[in-house]
N, C-alpha and C positions, 0 to 999 in steps of 0.2 A: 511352357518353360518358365520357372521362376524366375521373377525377375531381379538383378542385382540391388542388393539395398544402398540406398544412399547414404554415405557416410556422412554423419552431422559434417556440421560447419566448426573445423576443429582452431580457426586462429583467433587464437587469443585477444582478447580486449581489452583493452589500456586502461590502467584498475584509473577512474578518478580517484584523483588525490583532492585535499582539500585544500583552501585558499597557503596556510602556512606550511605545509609538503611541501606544492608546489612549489613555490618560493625555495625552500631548502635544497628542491632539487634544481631547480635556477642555478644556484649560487654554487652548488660543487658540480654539475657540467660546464661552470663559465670556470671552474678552477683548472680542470681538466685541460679547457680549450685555452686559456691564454698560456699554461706551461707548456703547451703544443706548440700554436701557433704566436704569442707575442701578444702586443697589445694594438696591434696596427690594424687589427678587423674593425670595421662599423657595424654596429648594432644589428643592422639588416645580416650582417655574414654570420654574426653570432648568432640571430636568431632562427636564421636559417638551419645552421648547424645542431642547435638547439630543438629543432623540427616544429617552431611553433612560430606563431606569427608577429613582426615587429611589433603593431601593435599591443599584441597580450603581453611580450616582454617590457612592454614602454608600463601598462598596468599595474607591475612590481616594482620596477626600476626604470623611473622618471629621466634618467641619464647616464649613461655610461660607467660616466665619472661613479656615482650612488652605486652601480655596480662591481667598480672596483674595489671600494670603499669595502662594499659586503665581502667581498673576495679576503680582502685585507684581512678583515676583523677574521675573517675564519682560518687560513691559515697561518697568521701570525700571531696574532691579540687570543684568541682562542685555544692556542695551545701553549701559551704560557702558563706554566705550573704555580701556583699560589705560594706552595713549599721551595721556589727558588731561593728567592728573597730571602728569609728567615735562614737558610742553607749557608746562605756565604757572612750570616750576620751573627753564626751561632760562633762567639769568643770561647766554649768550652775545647772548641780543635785548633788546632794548627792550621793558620790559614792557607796552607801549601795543600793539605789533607783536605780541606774544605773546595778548594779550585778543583782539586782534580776528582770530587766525587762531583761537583755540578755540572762542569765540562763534559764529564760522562754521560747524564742522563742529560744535558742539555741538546749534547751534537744526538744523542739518540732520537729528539726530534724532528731539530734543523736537521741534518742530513736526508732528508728526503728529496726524491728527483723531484715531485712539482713545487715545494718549498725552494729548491735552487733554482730551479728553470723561472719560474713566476720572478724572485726579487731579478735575477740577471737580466732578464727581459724589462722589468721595471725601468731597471735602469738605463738600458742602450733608450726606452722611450721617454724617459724623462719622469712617469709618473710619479708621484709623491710614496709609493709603497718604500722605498727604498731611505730616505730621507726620515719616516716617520718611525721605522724599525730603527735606525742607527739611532736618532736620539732619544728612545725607550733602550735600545746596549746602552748607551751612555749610563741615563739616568738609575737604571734597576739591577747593571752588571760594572759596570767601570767606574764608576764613581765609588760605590759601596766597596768595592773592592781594593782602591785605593786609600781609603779610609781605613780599613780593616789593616791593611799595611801597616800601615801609618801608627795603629794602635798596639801591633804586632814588636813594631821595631822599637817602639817607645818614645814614639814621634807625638807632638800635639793633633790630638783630632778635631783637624780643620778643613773643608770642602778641598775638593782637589783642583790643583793651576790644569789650565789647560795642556803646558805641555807635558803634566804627569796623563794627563786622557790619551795623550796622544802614545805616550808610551804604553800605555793599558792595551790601545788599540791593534799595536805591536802582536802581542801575544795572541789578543782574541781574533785579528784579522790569517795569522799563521793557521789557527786551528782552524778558522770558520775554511780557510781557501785549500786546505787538506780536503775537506769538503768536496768542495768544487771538483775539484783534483779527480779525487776517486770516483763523483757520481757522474760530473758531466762530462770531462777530459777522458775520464778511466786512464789515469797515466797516475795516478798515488803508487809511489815507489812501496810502500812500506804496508800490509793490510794490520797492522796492529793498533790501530788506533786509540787504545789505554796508555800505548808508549810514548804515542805522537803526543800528544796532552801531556804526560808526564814531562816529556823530554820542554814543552813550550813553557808550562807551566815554572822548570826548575829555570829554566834561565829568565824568566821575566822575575821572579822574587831575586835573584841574582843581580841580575840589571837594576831593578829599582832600587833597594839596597846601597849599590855604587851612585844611583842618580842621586838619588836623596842627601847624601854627603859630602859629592860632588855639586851640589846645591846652596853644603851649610845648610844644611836642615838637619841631620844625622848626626 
């Protein structure tokens, strides 16, 4: 009787990767795993999860902390668009027409579930993600912006008072927590989000306007 043939050995092999793969792929399973799970795992549970050993992870990433750090830079510092900036600085539009086109391509990327899950979680733990994103808003979105105002209305362009940031924050913290709303809550009343921004957008140049003069500045 013929005997039955053995079927090779069909499971797959784990392609080595090289030293900087590796690493790249560290750093988006550790992005996955704290939008999951938070930041409250130790090294050993990540690298457990991660299916490699603390040591080889301690090889890449010396500490935790250097970890998150990487985490940081890739979904915040990394997906900052170069053309933001120059966007809300271009005087040929109307700075209302300039808000609401950056607002658009901007929550196009912050809206993402591990982008919200990551900073919220940042922050019930304390890490510094949360803290080092608000004062790059500040610096590269609300400052600029208040300046642009400012040159808009026929104001002197002069750095913005803190409580004009605060009102800036007004606007940008309404759209950012629409956000929230719809990705984490799933309770955003409205799915049109060009109108959410528009509708934030028109009363914040509204508002400032009256602040501004209401200031004696205006």
């Amino acid at each position: 009787m013929k005997q039955p043939e053995i079927a090779p050995d069909e499971t797959p092999k784990r392609k080595r990767l090289s030293s900087t793969a590796r690493r790249q792929d560290f750093i988006n399973q550790a992005i996955e795993f704290f939008a999951e799970e938070g930041f409250e795992s130790s090294t050993r549970g990540l690298a457990k999860k991660l299916g490699v050993t603390q040591p080889l992870l301690y090889r890449y990433f010396p500490s935790k902390d250097d970890l998150i750090s990487e985490v940081y830079d890739a979904v915040y510092v990394n997906r900052w668009q170069p053309e933001w900036e120059p966007l809300l600085r271009d005087r040929t539009r109307h700075l209302a027409d300039r808000l609401n086109t950056f607002y658009n391509v901007y929550t196009d990327v912050i809206f993402n579930r591990e982008w919200m899950r990551i900073y919220l979680f940042s922050g019930l733990k304390g890490v510094d993600i949360n803290r080092r994103y608000m004062q790059l808003v500040r610096q590269r979105i609300l400052e600029p912006i208040l300046i642009e105002a400012r040159v808009e209305l026929g104001l002197p362009d002069v750095p913005a008072k803190d409580c004009e940031v605060e009102f800036a924050w007004i606007m940008h913290g309404g759209i950012f927590y629409y956000g929230i709303r719809d990705l984490i809550y799933d309770s955003a009343i409205s799915t049109d989000k060009k109108r959410v921004i528009e509708d934030a957008i028109a009363a914040f140049m509204a508002g400032l306007k009256i602040k501004l003069k209401r200031e004696g500045q205006g």
